[in-house]
C-alpha positions in Angstrom: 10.0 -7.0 -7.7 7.5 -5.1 -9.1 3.9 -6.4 -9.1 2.7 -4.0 -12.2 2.4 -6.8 -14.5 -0.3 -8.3 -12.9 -3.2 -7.1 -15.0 -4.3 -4.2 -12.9 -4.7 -0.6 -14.2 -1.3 1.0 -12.7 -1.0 4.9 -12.7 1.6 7.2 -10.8 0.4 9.5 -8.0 0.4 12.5 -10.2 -2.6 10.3 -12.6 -3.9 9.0 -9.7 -4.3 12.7 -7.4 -6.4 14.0 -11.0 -8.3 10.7 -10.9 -9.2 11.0 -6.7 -10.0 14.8 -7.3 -7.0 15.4 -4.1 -3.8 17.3 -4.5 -0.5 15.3 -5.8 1.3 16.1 -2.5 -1.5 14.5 -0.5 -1.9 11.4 -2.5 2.1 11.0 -2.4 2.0 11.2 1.3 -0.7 8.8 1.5 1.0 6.2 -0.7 3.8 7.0 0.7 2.3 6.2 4.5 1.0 2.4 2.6 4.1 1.8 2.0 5.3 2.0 5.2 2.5 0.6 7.0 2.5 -2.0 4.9 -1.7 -1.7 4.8 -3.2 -2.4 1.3 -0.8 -4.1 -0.4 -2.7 -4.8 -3.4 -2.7 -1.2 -4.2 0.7 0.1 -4.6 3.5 -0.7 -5.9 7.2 0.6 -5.1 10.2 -0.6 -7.4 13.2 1.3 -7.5 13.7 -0.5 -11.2 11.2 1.0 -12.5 9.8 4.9 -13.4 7.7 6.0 -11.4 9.3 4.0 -8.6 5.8 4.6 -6.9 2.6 3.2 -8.2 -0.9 2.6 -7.4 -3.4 0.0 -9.0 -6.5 2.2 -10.1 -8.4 -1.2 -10.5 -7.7 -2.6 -7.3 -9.0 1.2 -5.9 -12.4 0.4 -7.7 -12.8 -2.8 -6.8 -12.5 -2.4 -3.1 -13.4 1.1 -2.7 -14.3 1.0 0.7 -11.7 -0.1 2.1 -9.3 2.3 0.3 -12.0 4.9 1.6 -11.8 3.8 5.4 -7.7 3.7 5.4 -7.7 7.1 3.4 -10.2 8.7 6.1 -7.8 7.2 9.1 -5.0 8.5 8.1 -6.5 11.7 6.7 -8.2 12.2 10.6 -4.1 11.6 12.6 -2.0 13.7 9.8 -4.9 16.5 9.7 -4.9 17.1 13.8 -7.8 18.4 15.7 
């Protein structure tokens, strides 16, 4: 069930790589690792109903930057390597 109709400001990765100033690939990845992980739920969305089937919530991103920040920078530091 998709949560896109919740009022937020939903964007595909594509959108959402332009917006964050990162490559597409990377932001994929990263929503891609979200899902799996199941950490910040409020920001993505996955619905195979739906096009794109991955989403994220560019208001939720705002309004609690710093923890989007502090998961992006974890998983930035394990996939990057030493």
């Amino acid at each position: 069930m998709s949560k896109r109709n919740n009022g937020g400001d939903w964007t595909n990765t594509n959108q959402a790589a332009e917006w964050l100033g990162q490559p597409r690939s990377r932001v994929r990845a990263f929503a891609f690792h979200l899902r799996m992980e199941r950490k910040l739920p409020d920001a993505w969305d996955y619905d195979e109903t739906v096009r794109p089937k991955t989403a994220l919530d560019r208001q939720w991103i705002y309004s609690h930057w710093e923890d989007w920040a502090k998961t992006w920078t974890e998983w930035r530091s394990r996939v990057a390597g030493p």
